[in-house]
N, C-alpha and C positions, 0 to 999 in steps of 0.2 A: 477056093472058098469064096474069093469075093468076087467072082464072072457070077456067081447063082443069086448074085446081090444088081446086078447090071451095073456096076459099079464100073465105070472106064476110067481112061488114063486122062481126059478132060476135067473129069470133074474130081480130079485128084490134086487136081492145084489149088495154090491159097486162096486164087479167088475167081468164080466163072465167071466164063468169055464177056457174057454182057459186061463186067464191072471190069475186067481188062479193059477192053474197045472205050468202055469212056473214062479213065484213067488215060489209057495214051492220048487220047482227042483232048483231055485237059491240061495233059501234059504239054501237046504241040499247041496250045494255045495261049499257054503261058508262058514256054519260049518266046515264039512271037512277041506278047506284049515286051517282055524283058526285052528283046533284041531294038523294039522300035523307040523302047526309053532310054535306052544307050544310044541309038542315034540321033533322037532329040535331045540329048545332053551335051553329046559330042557336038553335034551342027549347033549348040547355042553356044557350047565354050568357043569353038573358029568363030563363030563371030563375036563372041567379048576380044579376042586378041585382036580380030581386023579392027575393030574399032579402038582399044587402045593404041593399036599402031599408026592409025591414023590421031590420034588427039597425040600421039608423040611427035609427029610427023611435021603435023601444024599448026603447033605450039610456038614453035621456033624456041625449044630444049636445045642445046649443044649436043650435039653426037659424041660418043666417045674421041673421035680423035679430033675434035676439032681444038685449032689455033686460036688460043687468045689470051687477056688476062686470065679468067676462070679455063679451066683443063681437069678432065677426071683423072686421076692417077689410082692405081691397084693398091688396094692395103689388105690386112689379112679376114677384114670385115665385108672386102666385097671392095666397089670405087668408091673413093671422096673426093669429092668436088675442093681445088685449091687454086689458092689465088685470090685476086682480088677486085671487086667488080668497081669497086670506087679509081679515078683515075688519082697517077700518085701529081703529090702537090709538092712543089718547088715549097724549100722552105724558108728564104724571104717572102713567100706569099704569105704567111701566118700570119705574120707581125711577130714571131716569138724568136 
């Protein structure tokens, strides 16, 4: 009943070819853009890190393990800086 209509199995889908072809072509082009702003976000975060690692670098910041009065030690908060950056004073120096 519907061959006498020239009714085919193309034009039986939700939406003809023409309006497929430029659905996929906007689809592959929105990919695209999406993929190239994830690589512009990506490649601008590696460089916020290299350059904080560099202002950590040469700051002259203590490293975690470094020796001296001040030392980072582990608390449940993450590190804390302990210790004492003042040198300690003899206490006939006071006068007290």
């Amino acid at each position: 009943m519907i061959n006498h209509l020239n009714f085919d199995r193309a034009q039986a889908t939700a939406f003809p070819k023409g309006a497929r072809d430029m659905m996929a072509w906007a689809g592959r082009c929105l990919w695209l853009a999406v993929r190239m702003v994830i690589r512009a976000v990506r490649l601008a975060n590696d460089e916020q890190v290299r350059m904080w690692e560099c202002v950590l670098l040469t700051s002259g910041a203590a490293p975690l393990t470094a020796a001296g009065p001040l030392r980072w030690v582990p608390s449940l908060d993450g590190y804390r800086l302990v210790g004492s950056h003042l040198p300690a004073q003899d206490p006939s120096e006071t006068g007290r």
